[in-house]
N, C-alpha and C positions, 0 to 999 in steps of 0.2 A: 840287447846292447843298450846303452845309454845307461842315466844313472835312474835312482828306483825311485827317488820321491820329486816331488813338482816344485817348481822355483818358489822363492818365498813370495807371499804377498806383497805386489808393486803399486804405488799409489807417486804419480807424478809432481813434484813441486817444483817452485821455481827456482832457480840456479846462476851461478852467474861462473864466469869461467874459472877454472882451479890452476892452482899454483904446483908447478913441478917440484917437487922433492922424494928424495930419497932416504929415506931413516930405519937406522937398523933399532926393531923393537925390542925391548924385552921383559915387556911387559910391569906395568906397573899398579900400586892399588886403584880401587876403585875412583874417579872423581868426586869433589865433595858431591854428596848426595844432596836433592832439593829437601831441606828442613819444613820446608811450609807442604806437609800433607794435606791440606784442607784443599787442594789445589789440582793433588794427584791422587784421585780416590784409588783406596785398595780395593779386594776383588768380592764380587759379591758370591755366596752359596751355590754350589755348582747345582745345574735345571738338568734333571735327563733329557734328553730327547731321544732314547729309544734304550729297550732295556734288554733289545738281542744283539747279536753281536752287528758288528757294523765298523766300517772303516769311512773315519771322514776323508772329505772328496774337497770341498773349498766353501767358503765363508767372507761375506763379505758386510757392510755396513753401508746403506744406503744414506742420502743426499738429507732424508729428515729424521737421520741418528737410528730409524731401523737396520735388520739386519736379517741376512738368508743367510741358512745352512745346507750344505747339499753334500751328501752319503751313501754310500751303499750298503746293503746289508750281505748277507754271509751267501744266498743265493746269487750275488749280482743285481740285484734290483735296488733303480737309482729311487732316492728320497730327497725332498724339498721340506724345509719348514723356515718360518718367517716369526720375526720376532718385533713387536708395535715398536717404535720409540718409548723410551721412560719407563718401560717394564724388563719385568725379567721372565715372562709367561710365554713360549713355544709356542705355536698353533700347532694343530695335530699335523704328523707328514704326510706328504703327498705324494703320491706313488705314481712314478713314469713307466710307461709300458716299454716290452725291450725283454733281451734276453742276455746275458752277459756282460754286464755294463763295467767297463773296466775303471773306468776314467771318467771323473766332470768337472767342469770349472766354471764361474761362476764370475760375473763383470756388472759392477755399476752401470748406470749409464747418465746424463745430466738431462735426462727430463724424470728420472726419480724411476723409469722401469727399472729390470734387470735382466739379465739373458744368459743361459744355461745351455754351455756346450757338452756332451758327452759321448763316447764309444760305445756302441752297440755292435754286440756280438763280435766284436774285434774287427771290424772292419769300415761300419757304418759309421759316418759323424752325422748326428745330428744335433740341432738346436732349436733353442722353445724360448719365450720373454713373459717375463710376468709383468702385467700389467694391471694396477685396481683390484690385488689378491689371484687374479686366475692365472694360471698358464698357455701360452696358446699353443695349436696343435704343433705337435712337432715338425720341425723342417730339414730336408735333409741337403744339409752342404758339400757329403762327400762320399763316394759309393766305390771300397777297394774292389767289390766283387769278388769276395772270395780269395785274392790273390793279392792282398797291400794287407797289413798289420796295420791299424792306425795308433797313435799315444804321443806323450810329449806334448800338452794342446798347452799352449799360451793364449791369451786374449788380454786387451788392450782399449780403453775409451781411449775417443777420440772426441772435437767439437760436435759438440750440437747431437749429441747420442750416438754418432759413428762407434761400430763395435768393429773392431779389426780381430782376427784368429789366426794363429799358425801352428801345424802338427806335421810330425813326423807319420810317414808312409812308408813301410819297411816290408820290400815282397817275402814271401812264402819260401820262395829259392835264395837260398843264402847267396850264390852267385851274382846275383845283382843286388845294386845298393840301393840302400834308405833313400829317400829325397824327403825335401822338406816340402809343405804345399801351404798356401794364406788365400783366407777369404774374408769380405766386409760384409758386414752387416750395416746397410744406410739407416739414412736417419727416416727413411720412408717405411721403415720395417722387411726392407727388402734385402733377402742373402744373394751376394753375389758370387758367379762362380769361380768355382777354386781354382787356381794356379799354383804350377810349380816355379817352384821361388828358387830353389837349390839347382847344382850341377854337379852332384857325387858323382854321377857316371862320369861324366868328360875327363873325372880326376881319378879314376880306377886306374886305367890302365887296360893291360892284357888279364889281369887277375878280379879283377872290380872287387875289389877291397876294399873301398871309402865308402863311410857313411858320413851320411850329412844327419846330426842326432841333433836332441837338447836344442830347441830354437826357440828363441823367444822375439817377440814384434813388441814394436812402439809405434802411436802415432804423432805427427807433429801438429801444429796446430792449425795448418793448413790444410789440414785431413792425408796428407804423405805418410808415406810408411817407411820403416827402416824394421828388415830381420835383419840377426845376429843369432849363427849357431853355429855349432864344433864339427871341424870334418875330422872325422876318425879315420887312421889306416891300420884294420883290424888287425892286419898282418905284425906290422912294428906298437903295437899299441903306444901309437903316437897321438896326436890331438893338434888343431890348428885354428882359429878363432876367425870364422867366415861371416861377410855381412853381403846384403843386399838391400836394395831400396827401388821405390813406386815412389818417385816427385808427385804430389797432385796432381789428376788429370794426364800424369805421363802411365809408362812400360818400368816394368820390372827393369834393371839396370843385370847388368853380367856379375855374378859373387865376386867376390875379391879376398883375399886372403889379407889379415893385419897386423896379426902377431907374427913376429920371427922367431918368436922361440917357441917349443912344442909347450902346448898346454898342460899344467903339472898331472898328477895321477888321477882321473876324477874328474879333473876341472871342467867347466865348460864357461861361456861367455856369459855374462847378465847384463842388460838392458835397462834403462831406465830414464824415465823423460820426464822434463819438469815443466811448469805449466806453461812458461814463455816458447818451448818449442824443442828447446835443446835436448840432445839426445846426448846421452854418455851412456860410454861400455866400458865394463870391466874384468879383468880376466885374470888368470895369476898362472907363474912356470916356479921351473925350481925342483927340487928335492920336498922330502916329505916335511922336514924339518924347517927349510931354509926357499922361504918362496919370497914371488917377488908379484904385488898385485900393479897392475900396469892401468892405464886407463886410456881411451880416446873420446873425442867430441865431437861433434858436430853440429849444428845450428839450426838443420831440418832434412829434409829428405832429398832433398834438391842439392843441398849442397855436401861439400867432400870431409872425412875425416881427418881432424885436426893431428897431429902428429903423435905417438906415443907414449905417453911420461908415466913414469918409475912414481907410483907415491908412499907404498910402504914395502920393506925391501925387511929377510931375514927373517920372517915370521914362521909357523905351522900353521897349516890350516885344512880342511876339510868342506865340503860344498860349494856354494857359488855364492858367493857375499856382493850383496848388489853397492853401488853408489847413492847411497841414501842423499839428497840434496835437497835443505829445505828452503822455503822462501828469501830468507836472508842469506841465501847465499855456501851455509858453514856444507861442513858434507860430514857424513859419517859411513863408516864403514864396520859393520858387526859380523863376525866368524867364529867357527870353530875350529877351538888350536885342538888336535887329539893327542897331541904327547902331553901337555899338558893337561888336558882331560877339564878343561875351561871355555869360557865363551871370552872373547876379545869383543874390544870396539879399539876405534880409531878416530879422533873426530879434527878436522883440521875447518876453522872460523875463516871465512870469505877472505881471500887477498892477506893470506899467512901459512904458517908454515903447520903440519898435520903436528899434535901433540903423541906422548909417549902413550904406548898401548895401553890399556888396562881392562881389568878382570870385570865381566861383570856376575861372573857365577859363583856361587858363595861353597857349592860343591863340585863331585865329580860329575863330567860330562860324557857318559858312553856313546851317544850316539850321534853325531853332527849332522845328521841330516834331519833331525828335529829341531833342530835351530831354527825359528823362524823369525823376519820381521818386518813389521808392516808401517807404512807412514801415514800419516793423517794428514788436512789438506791445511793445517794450522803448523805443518813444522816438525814437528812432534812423531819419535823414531819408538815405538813398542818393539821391545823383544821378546819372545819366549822360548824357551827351553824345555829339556828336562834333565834332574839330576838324580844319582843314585844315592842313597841312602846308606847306612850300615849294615842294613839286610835287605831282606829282597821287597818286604812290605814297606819298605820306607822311599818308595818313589816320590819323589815331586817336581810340579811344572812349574816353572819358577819365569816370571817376569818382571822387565825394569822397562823405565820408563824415559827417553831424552826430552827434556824441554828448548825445544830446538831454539828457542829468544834466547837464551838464557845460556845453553850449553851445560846443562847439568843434568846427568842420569840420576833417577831414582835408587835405593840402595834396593834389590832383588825381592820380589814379593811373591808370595806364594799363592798361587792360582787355584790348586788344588792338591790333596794330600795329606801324609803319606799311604801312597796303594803300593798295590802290588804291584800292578802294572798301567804306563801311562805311555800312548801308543798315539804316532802320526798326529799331534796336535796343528793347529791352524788358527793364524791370529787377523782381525780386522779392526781397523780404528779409523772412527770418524774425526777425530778429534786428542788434545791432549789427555784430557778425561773421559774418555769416552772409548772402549776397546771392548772387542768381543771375542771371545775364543772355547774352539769346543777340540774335545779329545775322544780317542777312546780306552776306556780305563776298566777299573776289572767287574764294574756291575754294567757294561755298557756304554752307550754313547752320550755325552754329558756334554754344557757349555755354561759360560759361566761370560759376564761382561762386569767391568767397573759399576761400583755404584755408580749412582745417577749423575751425571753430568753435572760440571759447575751450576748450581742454582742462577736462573737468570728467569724474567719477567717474559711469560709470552704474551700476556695481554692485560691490562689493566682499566679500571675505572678511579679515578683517584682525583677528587672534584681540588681543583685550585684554589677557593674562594669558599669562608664557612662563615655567613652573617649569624651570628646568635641569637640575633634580632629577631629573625623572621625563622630560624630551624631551632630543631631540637639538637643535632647531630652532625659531625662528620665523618660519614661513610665510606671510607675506600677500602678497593677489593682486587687483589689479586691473585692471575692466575701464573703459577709458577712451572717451571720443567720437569718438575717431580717432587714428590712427597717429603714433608717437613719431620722433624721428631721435634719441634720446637723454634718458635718465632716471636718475633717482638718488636714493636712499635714503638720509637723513640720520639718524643716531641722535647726541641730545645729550641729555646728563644735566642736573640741574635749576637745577645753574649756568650752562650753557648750551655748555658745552666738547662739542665731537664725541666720540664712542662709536667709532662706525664708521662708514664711507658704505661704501654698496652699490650697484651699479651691471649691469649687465647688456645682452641685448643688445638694440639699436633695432626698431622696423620695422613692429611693430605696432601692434594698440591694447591689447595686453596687459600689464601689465606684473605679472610673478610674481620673486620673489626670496625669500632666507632666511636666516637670522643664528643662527651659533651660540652665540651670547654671550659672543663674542671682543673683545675690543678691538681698535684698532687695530694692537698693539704686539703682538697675542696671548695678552696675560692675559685672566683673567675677570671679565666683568663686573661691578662692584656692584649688588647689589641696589634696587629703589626703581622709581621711574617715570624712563622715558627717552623721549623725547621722539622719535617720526618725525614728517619730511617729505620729502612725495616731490614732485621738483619734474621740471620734463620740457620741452624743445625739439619741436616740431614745425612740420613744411614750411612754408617760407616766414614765419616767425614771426623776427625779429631777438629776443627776451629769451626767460629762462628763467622757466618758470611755476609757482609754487606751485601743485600742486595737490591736495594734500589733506593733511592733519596728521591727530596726535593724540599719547594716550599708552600709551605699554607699560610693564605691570608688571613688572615681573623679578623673579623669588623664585629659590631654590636655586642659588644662586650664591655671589658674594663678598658677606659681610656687610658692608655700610656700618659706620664707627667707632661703637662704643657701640651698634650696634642687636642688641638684644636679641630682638623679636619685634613684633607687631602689639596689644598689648594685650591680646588675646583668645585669646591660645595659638596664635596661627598663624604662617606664619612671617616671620620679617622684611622689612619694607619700605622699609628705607632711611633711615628716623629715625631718630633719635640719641634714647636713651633715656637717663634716671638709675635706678642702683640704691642701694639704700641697707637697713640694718642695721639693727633698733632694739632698744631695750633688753631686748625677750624674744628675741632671737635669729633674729627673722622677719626674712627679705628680701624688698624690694619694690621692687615695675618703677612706676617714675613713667613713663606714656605721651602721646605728645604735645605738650597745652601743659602737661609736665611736675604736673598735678595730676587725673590720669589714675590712679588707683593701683590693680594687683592683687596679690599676693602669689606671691611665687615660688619660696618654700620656707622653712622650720623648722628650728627643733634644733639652731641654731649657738652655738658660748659667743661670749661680748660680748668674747673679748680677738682674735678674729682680724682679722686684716688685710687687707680683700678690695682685689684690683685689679681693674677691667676691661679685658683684654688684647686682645681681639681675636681671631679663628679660629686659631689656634698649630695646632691637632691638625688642618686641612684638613678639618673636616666639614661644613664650610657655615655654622657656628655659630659664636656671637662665646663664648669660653673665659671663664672669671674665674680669675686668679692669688689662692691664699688663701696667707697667711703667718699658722702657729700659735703658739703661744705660747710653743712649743718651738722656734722658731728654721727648724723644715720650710717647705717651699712647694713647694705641691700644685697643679697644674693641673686645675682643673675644669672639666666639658665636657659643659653641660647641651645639652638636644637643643633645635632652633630654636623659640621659644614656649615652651618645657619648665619645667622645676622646677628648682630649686640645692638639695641637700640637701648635709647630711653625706654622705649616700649614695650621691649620683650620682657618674657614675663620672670618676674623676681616673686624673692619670699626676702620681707624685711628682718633682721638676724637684730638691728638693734636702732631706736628711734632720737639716739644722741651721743654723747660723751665719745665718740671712737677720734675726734682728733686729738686725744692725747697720748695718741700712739704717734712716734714717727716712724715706727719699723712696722710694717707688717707684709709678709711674706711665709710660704706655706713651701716646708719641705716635702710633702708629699705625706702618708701616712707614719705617723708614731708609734703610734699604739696597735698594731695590726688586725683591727678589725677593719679594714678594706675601704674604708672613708679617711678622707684627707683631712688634715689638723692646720693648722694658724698659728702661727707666733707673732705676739706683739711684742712694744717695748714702749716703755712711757716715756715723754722725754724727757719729762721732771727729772723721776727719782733714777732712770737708766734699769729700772726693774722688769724683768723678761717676765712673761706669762703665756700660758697654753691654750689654747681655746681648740678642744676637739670636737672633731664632725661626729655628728649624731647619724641615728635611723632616721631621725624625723626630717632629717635635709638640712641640718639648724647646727649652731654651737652652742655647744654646755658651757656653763658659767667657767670663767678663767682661773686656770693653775699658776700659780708662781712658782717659777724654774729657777730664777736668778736674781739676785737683789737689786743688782748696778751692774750694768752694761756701759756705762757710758765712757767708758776707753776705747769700745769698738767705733767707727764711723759710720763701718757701713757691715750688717747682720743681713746673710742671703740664704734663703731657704734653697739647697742646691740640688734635691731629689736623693734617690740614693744611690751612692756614689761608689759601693763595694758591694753592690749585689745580692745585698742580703736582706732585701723586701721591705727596708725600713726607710724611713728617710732620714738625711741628715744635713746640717748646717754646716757653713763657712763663716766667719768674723776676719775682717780688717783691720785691726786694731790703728791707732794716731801715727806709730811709728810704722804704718807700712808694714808690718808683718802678719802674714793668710796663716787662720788657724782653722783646724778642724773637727767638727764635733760629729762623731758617731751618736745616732739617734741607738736607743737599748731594745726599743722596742715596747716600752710600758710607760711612753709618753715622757722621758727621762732623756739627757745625753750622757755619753762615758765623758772621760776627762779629754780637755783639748790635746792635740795636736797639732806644733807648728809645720806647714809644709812648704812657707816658701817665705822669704826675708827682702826688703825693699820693692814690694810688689803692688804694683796697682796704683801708684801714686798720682796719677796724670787723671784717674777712671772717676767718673762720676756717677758712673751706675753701673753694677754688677749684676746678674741676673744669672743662675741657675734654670735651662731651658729644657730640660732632656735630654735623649738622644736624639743630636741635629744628623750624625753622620751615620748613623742606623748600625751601629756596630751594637747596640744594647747595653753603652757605657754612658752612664750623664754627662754633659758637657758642659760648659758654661760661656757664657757672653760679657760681654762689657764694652760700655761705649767709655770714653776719654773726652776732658773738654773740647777737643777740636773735632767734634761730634764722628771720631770712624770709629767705627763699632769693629771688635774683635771675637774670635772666638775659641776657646781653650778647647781642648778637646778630652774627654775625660779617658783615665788608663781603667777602669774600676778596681783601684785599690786607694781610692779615697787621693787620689792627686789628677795633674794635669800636664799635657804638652806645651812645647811651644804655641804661643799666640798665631794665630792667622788671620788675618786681614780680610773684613767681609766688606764693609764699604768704608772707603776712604774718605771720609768729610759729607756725608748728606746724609748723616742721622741726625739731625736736628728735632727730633721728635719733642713733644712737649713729657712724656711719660714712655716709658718701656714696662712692660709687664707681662 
């Protein structure tokens, strides 16, 4: 009696209460399917695990993404085999003693053992926990003697490793009835003894007709139990959906009867508990055609069931379709229609109404009691099946996938196939991407699990901070959750433009590489934060996966334009700094959001001319060009964060004539050899000239760019302003209109462009600074006669934002530079 295959695999989520309704189905296509397969890995090459015959027994997926299988073969002798995480590799099986072993089932538990219930010889229960690989000796929970059939075994985690069990006990003499009986397994590793849970006798009669069959347990999270199973009256082949429940620390309570209508042909009750504690059952009446699946609730073991609601009404169906309920609440419902020779789902979203059925099976369905589905502790509803083919070789096991965030099934994918024969399959899933399932098929017993899990980081080394100064190298190393067929390191500066990609070779799950703070081109790096992401392909995955980011520091390298240092005397980061002169001959590093101030050295007379040039001398450090009053200009080449004296150490560039410049100012480099250039302008004749930075730390004699400048007022070397590693200028011409000159690259400008009309008119000094705001766009400053300094913020496409206000009236500086 009862029915012939064991409930599907139950895995408890969290739930919140469901909404009554009644909807008559009739079936409709499939939901959009999730397009992003990179997300839902298909199924990897099925692994024998035994090549005689063999009927699997149950399967499940442990707590660190492993997985046991457990089977019998053709004599009745039970098998165990275990499978690592991240592999698809079987350990050899393991052979339990015993002589007839009918039946095993197989239970998580949350400190990562497992526990292994099975029938010996038709009578005996016993149970074994694997523990650290071994199994321990077997223990026996239930002794018919000869005179009880045992079967029907359900098991159930509970907290803190509690393993709950319940099976059917059906005598020798058909005159007396089945009972059902439940034992726990503590967290001490102690079986406690079994009790009868059921009362089919009291409900016989003078005939004892009733069976109490098909039982399934939940625990709650109090450690309470709640059975639920079907009293049969053999006689009327009727059916009636019976529960009972163990409060923590209490007594079995008296069965109770819940359905009032007889349970349809088949049916029996399912069970299923979510991780807050809540228990719901579900059950279904009706015609073979025209059922109606009903549901009740309850909140734990102690307390009563909620009342009973109608929620999908008019359907076909076949087996015991559980209440799938994942964390957020949605529930799903998966069956087999048999007149329509299809698998249904139902899925109704937290606090709404259940949507219209649909197909999830792409063929015929002959046998519904191979439907199986299991949940994962993320949401996530796996089904599998099996369908018939056009002939008889054309069997396949077909599974889809619910992304239970999301509410979107995968469109059906094939597991394995087409055989001949595909027999009693069983599914387990740790996770979205992550499912295991093994069959028996026509070479044996075989299993097969998703590729490798979403790629994700199990441990890394990945240094924050890479001085060039003092290394050769940045080495980061990761170890990933399984094996690459390809990966790659992306560095992008903080405009977002590529550095370098890095790339290496596939295969494992390692991925190690190293950057010598090269560019792609082979210059040196700039200084500042660069941005990794390492993104990676693996087996059977159609997209590429980000999987992990962050940022790296870069120091002792190429100074970023205008970066002077870090504020605090260290060294440069990449920010565009102001320096400025004041009327006792003090210079001072404005850091940051330019109101940042320390002092960077003394002792200067008020008539020099300082520039900020750029690294000219190659020592990692951004130089300042000073022009004296005598007409000299001295290259100074204070140390990274350092001081600017009089005294620090200079290389003399020229020993007079430079005040007939009034413009001088350095866009950054011209010419891209990686040394920054000078632009003057006479003030005689208004004639522009080049003076480019040497190897020698010095400038080569002067180029003339432009005849007569002298419409412009004010000529501002503004770094490079569209990202294209050149530098380029701004002009102001008399009538207040900002034009702009793209540097070409070969110490040349393209033709002007005007970008802005009646601007600047109040400003007395314009100054191109860097990136102030770290976005990797140049920005620009300007103070006004009523000395508040402002600052544009660059777009890097060669223009600017609105003005922002840095100090309002205490720029009084004698020079900005």
């Amino acid at each position: 009696m009862g029915r012939s295959a064991m409930p599907s695999g139950r895995l408890r989520a969290t739930a919140t209460a469901l909404v009554t309704v009644s909807l008559a189905l009739g079936g409709t296509a499939l939901p959009a399917a999730a397009s992003d397969l990179s997300t839902v890995p298909p199924w990897n090459t099925a692994v024998p695990l035994s090549t005689a015959y063999s009927v699997p027994q149950d399967v499940v997926v442990r707590s660190d993404g492993g997985a046991v299988a457990a089977w019998t073969d053709g004599s009745q002798t039970l098998y165990t085999a275990t499978r690592a995480a991240g592999t698809d590799t079987w350990s050899a099986p393991v052979r339990f003693s015993g002589t007839a072993i009918s039946e095993a089932r197989l239970v998580t538990r949350t400190d990562g053992t497992v526990a292994v219930l099975w029938v010996d010889n038709g009578y005996r229960l016993l149970g074994s926990v694997l523990t650290a690989g071994t199994w321990s000796s077997p223990h026996e929970l239930f002794n018919g003697d000869n005179k009880l059939t045992l079967s029907q075994i359900d098991v159930a985690q509970g907290p803190n490793g509690q393993v709950a069990a319940v099976w059917t006990a059906t005598p020798y003499t058909y005159s007396d009835s089945s009972e059902v009986y439940a034992a726990t397994l503590g967290t001490d590793g102690t079986w406690a003894a079994a009790e009868q849970v059921s009362d089919a006798a009291g409900h016989a009669g003078a005939y004892r007709d009733v069976d109490a069959t098909n039982p399934q347990i939940a625990v709650d999270t109090h450690g309470g139990l709640v059975v639920a199973y079907a009293m049969e009256d053999e006689s009327y082949k009727t059916a009636y959906a019976m529960t009972t429940a163990r409060p923590y620390g209490g007594t079995w309570q008296t069965p109770a009867q819940l359905s009032s209508n007889p349970l349809a042909d088949s049916a029996h009750p399912a069970l299923a508990t979510d991780a807050s504690g809540s228990i719901d059952l579900l059950w279904r009446f009706g015609t073979a055609t025209a059922q109606t699946f009903e549901l009740v609730r309850r909140q734990d073991a102690n307390s009563a069931w909620g009342a009973a609601t109608a929620l999908v009404s008019g359907v076909g169906a076949e087996g015991d379709p559980e209440p799938l309920v994942t964390p957020n609440g949605n529930a799903t419902v998966v069956w087999a229609d048999p007149a329509a020779g299809a698998v249904r789902t139902v899925t109704r979203d937290a606090g709404s109404t259940w949507t219209a059925s649909s197909t999830l099976s792409t063929g015929p369905v002959s046998d519904a009691y191979e439907v199986r589905t299991a949940m994962a502790a993320d949401g996530s509803v796996h089904a599998l099946w099996r369908e018939n083919g056009a002939s008889a070789s054309a069997k396949r096991l077909m599974e889809a996938t619910l992304d239970g965030e999301r509410d979107i099934w995968t469109a059906a994918r094939t597991v394995q196939g087409p055989l001949t024969a595909i027999n009693r399959a069983r599914i387990a899933a740790g996770s979205l991407t992550d499912a295991t399932a093994m069959w028996t098929g026509s070479a044996g017993l075989s299993g097969s699990r998703t590729t490798f899990p979403r790629l994700a980081v199990g441990s890394s080394s990945v240094p924050a901070t890479a001085n060039f100064r003092n290394t050769s190298s940045w080495a980061p190393k990761w170890e990933l959750n399984g094996p690459v067929t390809a990966w790659q390191v992306t560095l992008t500066d903080p405009a977002g433009r590529t550095v370098r990609t890095l790339t290496g070779t596939p295969g494992s799950s390692t991925v190690a590489t190293s950057w010598n703070g090269r560019t792609t081109s082979g210059a040196r790096a700039v200084n500042g934060n660069v941005t990794w992401t390492l993104t990676a392909t693996q087996p059977g995955y159609s997209g590429t996966a980000t999987v992990a980011s962050g940022v790296l520091k870069v120091t002792g390298s190429v100074p970023a334009f205008h970066d002077y240092g870090d504020g605090s005397g260290g060294l440069p980061d990449g920010t565009g700094d102001l320096l400025t002169l004041d009327g006792n001959g003090r210079i001072w590093l404005h850091y940051g959001t330019l109101n940042d101030v320390r002092q960077m050295g003394s002792g200067w007379p008020t008539t020099i001319r300082p520039v900020a040039l750029g690294d000219l001398s190659g020592d990692g450090c951004n130089d300042v060009l000073v022009r004296l009053s005598s007409g000299a200009a001295r290259l100074y080449k204070p140390a990274c964060g350092g001081t600017l004296k009089p005294t620090t150490s200079y290389t003399t560039l020229g020993t007079g004539g430079w005040n007939q410049y009034d413009v001088l100012t350095s866009p950054g480099d011209l010419t891209k050899d990686g040394r920054p250039d000078l632009i003057a302008r006479n003030a005689a004749t208004g004639a522009v000239y080049l003076y480019k930075g040497t190897s020698a730390g010095k400038l080569s004699a002067r180029v003339k760019l432009f005849a007569n400048w002298k419409t412009y007022k004010k000529v501002v070397g503004a770094g490079d302003l569209d990202g294209d590693g050149i530098g380029d200028l701004l002009a102001q011409d008399k009538s207040n209109n900002l034009y702009r000159y793209y540097g070409k690259g070969d110490g040349t400008f393209s033709a002007r462009v005007k970008i802005a009309a009646n601007w600047g008119a109040s400003y007395n000094v314009v100054l191109g600074v860097g990136d102030v705001t770290g976005d990797g766009k140049a920005d620009l400053v300007a103070r006004d006669t009523a000395y508040r300094l402002y600052r544009q913020n660059g777009t890097g496409k060669g223009t600017f934002g609105a003005r922002v206000l840095v100090n309002d009236g205490g720029f009084g500086y004698k020079a900005l530079f």
